[in-house]
C-alpha positions as MATLAB code, in Angstrom:
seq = 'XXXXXXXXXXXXXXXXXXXXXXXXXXXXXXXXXXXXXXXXXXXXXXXXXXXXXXXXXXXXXXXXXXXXXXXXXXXXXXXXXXXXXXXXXXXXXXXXXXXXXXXXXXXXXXXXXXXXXXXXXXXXXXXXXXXXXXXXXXXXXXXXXXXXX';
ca = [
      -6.485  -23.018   30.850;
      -7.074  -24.677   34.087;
      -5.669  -28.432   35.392;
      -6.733  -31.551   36.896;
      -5.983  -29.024   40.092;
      -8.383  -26.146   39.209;
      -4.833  -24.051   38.941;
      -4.164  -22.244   35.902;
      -1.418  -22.627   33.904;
       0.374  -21.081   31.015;
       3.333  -21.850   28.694;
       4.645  -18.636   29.272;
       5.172  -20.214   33.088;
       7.628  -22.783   31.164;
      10.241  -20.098   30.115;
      13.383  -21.944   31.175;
      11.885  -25.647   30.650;
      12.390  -27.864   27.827;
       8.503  -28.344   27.716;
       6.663  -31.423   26.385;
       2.795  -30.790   24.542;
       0.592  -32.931   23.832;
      -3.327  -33.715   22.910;
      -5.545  -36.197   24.669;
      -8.611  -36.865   26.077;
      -9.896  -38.465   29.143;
     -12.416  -40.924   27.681;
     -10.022  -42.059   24.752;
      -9.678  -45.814   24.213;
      -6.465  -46.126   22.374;
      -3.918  -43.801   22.063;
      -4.326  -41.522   24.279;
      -3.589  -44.100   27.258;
      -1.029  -45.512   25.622;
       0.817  -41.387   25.055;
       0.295  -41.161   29.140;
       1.989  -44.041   29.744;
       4.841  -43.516   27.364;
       5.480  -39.936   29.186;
       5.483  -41.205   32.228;
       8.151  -43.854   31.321;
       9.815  -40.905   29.980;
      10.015  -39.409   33.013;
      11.412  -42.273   34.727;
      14.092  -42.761   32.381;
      15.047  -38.914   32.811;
      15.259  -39.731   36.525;
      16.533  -36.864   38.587;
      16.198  -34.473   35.221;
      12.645  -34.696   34.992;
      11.852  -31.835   37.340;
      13.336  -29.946   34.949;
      10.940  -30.733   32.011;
       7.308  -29.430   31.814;
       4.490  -31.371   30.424;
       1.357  -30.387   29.177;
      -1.499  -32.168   28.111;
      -3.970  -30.238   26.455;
      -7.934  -31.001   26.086;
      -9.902  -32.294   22.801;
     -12.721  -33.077   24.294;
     -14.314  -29.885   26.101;
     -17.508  -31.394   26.905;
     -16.321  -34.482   29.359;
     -12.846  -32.923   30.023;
     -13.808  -31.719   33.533;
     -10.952  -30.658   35.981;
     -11.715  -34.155   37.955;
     -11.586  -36.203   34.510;
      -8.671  -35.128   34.191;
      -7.271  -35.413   37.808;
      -8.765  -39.444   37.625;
      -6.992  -39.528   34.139;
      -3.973  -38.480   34.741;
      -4.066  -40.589   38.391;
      -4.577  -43.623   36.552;
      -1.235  -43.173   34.359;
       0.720  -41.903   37.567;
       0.798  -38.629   36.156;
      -0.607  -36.173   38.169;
       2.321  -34.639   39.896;
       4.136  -34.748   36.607;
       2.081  -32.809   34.367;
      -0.829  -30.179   34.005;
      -3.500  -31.748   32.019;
      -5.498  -28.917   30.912;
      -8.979  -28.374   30.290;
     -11.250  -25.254   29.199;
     -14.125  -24.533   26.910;
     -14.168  -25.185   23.428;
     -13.948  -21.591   22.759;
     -10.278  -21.396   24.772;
      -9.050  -24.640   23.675;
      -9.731  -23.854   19.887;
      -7.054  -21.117   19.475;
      -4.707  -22.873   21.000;
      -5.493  -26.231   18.675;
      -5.180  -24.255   15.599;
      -1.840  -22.277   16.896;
      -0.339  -25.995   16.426;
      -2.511  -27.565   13.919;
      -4.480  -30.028   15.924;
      -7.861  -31.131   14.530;
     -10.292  -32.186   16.959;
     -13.717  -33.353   15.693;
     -16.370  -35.293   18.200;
     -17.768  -38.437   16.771;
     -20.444  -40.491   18.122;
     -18.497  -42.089   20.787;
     -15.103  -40.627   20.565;
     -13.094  -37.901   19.527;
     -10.743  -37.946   16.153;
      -8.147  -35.701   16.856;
      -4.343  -35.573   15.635;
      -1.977  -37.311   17.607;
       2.047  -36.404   18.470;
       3.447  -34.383   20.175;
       5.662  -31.335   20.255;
       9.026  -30.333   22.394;
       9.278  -26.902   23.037;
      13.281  -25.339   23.772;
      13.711  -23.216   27.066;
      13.081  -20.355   24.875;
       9.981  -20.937   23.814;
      10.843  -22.487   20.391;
       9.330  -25.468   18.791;
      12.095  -28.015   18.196;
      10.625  -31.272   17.788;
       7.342  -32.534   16.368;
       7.216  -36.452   17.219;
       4.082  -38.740   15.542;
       2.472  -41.085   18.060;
       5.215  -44.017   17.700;
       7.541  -42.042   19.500;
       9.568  -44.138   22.089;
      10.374  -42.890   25.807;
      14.185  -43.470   25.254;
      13.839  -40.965   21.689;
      11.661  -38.396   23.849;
      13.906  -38.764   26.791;
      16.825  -38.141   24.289;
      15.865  -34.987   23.018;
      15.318  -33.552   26.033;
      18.644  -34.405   27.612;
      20.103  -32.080   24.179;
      17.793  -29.305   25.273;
      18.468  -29.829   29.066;
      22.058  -29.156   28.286;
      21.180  -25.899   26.460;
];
């Protein structure tokens, strides 16, 4: 998949990493916003760690999820040097929503899609699902365990 950059990115690149995955969209209302701002507190709370973590934001919304929807997105949330926010056709993003059991259905306006998200180990492994209410200090938590692996 490709990010708000135009670079393209992989999770295989995260080997090493505790890596942090999510699903949004760029034109969400609601939760979405909300997720971006809890990472990014997160992050902050990490402090000097948070190089150390990867973060990925994956598409729902191939149609209006252009590489600079995504750059303005994840600009607005003071994100962009934190994360890759990646978008692709529906076609690549579709294997890789089913691989972790993420609907994502368009509706008129928006689009209902599952919410959480998952931490990944250095290895590769998934660890930790966490639903929506997750707090930055429980995120930032786990990854100090899997920092110290």
């Amino acid at each position: 998949l490709t990010d708000q950059f135009g670079k393209q990115v992989s999770l295989a690149e995260f080997k090493g990493k505790p890596v942090v995955l999510t699903f949004l969209y760029t034109n969400c209302p609601d939760e979405c916003p909300l997720t971006a701002e809890k990472l990014h507190a997160t992050l902050q709370e990490l402090g000097n760690a948070a190089p150390n973590v990867g973060i990925l934001a994956v598409s729902t919304d191939p149609a209006r999820d252009t590489t600079s929807a995504a750059l303005k997105f994840s600009q607005s949330h003071r994100m962009q040097d934190y994360w890759h926010y990646l978008v692709g056709s529906k076609s690549k993003l579709a294997p890789i929503w089913s691989a972790y059991s993420i609907y994502a259905r368009p509706t008129q306006q928006t689009i209902d899609h599952s919410l959480g998200l998952y931490v990944i180990d250095k290895q590769g492994h998934e660890r930790v699902f966490l639903g929506n209410d997750f707090t930055p200090g429980q995120l930032a938590a786990d990854l100090q365990v899997l920092l110290k692996e």
